[in-house]
N, C-alpha and C positions, 0 to 999 in steps of 0.2 A: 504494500500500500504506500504510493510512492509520497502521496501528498502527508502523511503520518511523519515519514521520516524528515520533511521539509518542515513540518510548522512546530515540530516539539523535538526536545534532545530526547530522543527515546530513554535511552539508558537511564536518564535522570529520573525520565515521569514516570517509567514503569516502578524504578524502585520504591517512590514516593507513594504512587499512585498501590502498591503490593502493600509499604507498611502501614500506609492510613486504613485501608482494607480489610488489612489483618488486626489492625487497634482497635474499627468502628466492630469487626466484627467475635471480638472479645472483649469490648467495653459495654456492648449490646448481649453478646453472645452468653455472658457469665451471670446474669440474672435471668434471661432465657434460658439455661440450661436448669436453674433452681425454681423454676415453674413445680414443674412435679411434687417438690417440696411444698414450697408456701401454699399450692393452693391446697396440702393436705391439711397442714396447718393452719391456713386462713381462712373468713367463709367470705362469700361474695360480698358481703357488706362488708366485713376489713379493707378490702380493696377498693371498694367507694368510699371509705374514708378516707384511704391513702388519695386516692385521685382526687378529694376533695381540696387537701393540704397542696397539692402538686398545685394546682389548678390555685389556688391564693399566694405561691410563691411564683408564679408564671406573671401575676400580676406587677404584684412586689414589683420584681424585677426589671420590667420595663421602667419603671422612673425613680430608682435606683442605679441603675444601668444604665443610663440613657444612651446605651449605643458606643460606648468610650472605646470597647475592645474594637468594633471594626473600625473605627475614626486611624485608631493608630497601624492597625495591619494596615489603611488603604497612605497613612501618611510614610509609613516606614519606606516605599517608592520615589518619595518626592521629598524628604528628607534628609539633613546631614546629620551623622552618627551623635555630634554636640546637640542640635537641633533638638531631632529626635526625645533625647534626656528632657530639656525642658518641655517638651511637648507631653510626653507618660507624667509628668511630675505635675503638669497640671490637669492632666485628667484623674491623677490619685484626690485632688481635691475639689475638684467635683464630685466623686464618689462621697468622699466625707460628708459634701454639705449634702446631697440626695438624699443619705441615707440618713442622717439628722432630722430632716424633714419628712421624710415619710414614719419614721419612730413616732414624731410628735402627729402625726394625722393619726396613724396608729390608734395611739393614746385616748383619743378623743372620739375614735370608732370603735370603741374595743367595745362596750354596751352590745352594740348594735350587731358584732358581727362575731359575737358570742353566739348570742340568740337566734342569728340566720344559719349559721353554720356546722354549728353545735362541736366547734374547736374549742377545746382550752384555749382561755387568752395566752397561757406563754409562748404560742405556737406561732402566734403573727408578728411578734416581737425577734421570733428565732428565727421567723422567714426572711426579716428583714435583714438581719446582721449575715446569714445565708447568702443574699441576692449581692450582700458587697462585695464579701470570699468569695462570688462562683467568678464575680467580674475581673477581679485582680487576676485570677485564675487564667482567663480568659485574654487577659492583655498579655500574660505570661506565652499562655500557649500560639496567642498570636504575632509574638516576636521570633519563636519556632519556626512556624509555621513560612512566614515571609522569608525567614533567613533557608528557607528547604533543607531545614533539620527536621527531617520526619523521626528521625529515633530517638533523642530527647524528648520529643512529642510526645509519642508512643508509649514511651517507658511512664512519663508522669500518669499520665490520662489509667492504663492499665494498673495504676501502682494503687492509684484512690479508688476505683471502681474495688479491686481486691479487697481492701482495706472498711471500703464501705459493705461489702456481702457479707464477707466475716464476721462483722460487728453485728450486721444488721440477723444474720444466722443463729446467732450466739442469743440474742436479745429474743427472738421470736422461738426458736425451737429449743434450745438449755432453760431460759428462762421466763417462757410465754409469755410475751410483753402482747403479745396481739399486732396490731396496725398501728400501736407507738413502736415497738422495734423498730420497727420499718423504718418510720420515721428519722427516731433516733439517728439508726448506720446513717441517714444519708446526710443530714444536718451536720454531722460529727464530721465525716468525712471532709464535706465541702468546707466548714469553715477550717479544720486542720489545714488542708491542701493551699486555701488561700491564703495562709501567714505564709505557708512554705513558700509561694510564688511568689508574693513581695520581699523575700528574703533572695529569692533567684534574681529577681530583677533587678535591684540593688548593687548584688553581689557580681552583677555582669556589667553592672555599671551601665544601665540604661533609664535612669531615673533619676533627677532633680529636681526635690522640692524648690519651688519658686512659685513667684505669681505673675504671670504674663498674661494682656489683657486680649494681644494677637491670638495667643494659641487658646485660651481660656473660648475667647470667642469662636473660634474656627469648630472647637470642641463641641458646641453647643450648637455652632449653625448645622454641623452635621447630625446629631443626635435628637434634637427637639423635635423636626420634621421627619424623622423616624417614631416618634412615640404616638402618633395617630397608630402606622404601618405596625408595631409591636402591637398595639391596643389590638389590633383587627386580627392580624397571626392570632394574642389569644384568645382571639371569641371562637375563631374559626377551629384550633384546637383542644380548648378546654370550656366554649359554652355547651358545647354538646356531656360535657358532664355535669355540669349544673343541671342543664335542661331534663336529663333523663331522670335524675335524682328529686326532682320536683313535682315533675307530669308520674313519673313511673316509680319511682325508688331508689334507694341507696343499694339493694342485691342486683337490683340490673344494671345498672352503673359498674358494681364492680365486673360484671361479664363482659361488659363491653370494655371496659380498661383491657381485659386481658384479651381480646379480639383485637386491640389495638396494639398489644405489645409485637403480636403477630403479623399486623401489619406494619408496623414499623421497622421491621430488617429491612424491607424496601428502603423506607427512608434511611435506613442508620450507611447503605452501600451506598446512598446517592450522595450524600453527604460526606462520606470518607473519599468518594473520587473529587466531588468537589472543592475536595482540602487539598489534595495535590494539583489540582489542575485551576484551580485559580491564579496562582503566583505567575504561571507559565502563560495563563490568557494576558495578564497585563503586563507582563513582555512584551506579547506580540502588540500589542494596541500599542504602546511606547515608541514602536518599530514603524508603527503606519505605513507596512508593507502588505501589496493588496493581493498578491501571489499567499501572504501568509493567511492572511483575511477569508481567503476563499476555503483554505484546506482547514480554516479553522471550522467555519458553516458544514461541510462534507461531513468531518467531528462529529457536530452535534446532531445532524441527523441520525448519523449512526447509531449516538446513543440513545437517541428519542426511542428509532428501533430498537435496539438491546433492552433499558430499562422497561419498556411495556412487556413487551418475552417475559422477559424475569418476574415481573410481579407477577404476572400468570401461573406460571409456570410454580412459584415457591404458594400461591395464596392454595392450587390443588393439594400440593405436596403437606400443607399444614392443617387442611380442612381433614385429610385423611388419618392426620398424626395425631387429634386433639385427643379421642377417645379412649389412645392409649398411654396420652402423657402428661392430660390433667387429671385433676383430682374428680370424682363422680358430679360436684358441687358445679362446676365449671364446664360442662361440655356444653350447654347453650352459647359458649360462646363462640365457637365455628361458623354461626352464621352470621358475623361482622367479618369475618377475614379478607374475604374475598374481595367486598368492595373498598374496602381499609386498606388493602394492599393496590388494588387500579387508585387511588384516591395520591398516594404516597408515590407514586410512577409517576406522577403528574405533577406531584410538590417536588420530586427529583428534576423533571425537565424546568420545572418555574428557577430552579438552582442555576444554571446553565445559561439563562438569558439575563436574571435579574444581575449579572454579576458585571454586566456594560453601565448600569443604572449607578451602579454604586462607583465605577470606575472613573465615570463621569461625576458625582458626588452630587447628583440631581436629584434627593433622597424624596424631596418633597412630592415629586411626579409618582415614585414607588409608593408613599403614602396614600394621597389620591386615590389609585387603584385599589389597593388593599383595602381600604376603609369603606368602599364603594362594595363591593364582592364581600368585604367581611358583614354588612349589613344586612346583603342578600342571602347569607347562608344560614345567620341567625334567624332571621325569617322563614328560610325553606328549613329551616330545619325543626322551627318548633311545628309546622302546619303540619309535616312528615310523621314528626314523633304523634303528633295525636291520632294521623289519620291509621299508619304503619305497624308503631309503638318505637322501642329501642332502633329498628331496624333503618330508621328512616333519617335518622343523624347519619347512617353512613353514608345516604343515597343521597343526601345532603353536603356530605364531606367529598364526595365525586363529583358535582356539579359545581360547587362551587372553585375546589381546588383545579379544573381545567380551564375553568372560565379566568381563575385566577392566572394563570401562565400562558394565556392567549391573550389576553391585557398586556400584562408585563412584556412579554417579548415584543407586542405592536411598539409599545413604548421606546423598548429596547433600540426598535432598530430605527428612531428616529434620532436620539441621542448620540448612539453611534451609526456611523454608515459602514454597512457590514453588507455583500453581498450574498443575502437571503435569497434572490431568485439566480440560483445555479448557472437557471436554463436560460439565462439571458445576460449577453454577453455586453 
């Protein structure tokens, strides 16, 4: 394939593209494989509480987070290595002041959001100190990631997932914590790994507390106009478990969590290739060579086709598997997989285009869209769940998520000029 070898250093992306592959699918793969376990030990409603907590730290996070880890992978391109240093030093304080802020709103909701959600208050306080640790984390792994060190990558990411099962194993099955185990490992986990990574980034010397009002700004013109496009991502994947949990219950919720862990290997390999083959698209965009341009378009057809194969292909292979690898409690949930997994093929190819959107730092456009389609899936998805039941969030999460990635790429290829029609010369 002549045009492969023209637009990517093979050697590099293959190896890259094998160890984020081999990471997503042992960072993914290691609580997948303890299926069999927790759902002996858990019952469906353990698992709608755990998606509950998921689903208020998903929120958290968005303005918390405000977006600081991609601000710096897309800066780390277009920066000098001094540069740089002040630019993470002022996104470490922004983090400080997000999550101060969102503590004190906290504080002031915690009444209200006891009684809707039926969490111990100390859990939204934890989520929040959580969402700061995943971020640092995340800035950490995105200096990796830029610098195409996939094995430093690999080894952290693989190190906390371990460390978090373990815990979380010990807590639920030695000492029957229930759906606080769970909990526990994963809170423990993250905020351990987050000190470690501000202790990595430091110690690699890419961080300088200061206060610069350029970088401070730049930080936040990127990030603020993301926090519509975060808000809508989480309706689009975590209102469907409120939704279900309201109209239907907390035991159907947990079956569809676990229908969704299933369909999530889809996501977790689209996402692993997209960790190595981003660094190498904004190469080629850098280069504004349109010989490179084209074989990059050939690329992405290719994998449009590949990634739909695949989720086919594993959504049979899992629907077959469930009867003998979950617990008796849990085999309703085989009939979310299938369309969870075509849903997650689709949030794979939305990966692929939206990544011209970001390169361009046009964030506000990718808002826009998200927030438009994220309104529309809330909507088809509650009319679904009543008419369907559970069933209808998924047929929901497939309309919307395609509609999603045919937006984004129209966008895509306005911002950049990328030759989309092959066949026309």
């Amino acid at each position: 394939m002549k045009f492969l070898s023209f637009f990517l250093h093979p050697s590099k992306l293959l190896q890259n593209v094998f160890i984020y592959t081999l990471l997503q699918v042992i960072n993914s793969g290691i609580p997948f494989l303890l299926l069999p376990v927790l759902t002996r030990y858990l019952t469906p409603v353990d698992y709608g509480m755990i998606s509950t907590y998921n689903a208020v730290f998903g929120v958290i996070s968005i303005f918390v987070g405000m977006s600081v880890a991609g601000a710096v992978g897309v800066s780390f391109f277009h920066l000098s290595r001094e540069e740089l240093k002040k630019y993470i030093g002022n996104a470490f304080n922004i983090l400080i002041f997000t999550t101060t802020v969102v503590l004190l709103v906290l504080f002031f909701l915690e009444p209200y959001l006891v009684e809707k959600l039926k969490l111990p208050a100390m859990w939204f306080y934890i989520a929040a100190i959580m969402a700061w640790m995943q971020m640092i984390t995340a800035i950490n792994l995105s200096l990796w990631r830029s610098q195409q060190k996939a094995k430093p990558f690999a080894l952290y990411e693989v190190s906390q997932t371990i460390f978090n099962i373990f815990l979380s194993l010990w807590l639920i099955v030695g000492l029957h914590y229930g759906w606080e185990g769970r909990v526990i490992g994963i809170t423990t986990a993250t905020i351990l790994f987050g000190a470690l990574s501000m202790v990595f980034i430091f110690k690699r010397g890419y961080a300088e507390f200061n206060i610069s009002k350029i970088y401070t700004k730049e930080l936040l013109h990127f990030g603020i106009p993301l926090i519509p496009h975060q808000a809508a991502l989480w309706i689009r994947f975590s209102a469907d478990v409120l939704l279900i949990t309201m109209l239907i219950g907390a035991s159907e919720t947990g079956l569809y969590s676990i229908g969704l862990q299933f369909g999530m290997v889809v996501g977790v390999l689209s996402t692993a290739f997209n960790n190595a083959y981003m660094p190498h698209l904004y190469e080629q965009l850098k280069e504004d060579d349109w010989k490179a341009k084209r074989a990059v378009v050939k690329f992405t057809y290719l994998y449009f086709a590949g990634i739909l194969s695949l989720a086919m292909v594993l959504a049979t292979f899992f629907i077959w598997l469930v009867p003998y690898y979950l617990g008796d409690k849990f085999h309703g949930a085989s009939q979310y997989i299938y369309w969870l997994s075509l849903a997650y093929a689709f949030q794979g190819m939305y990966l692929m285009v939206v990544n011209y959107i970001f390169y361009v730092k046009k964030t506000y456009l990718l808002s826009m869209v998200t927030v438009l389609t994220s309104i529309f899936h809330i909507v088809m998805s509650y009319m679904l769940i009543q008419r369907y039941g559970a069933i209808g969030a998924a047929y929901a999460s497939v309309v919307s998520f395609f509609l999603t990635f045919i937006l984004v790429w129209s966008v895509s290829s306005r911002v950049v000029d990328m030759p989309w029609n092959l066949w026309k010369k």
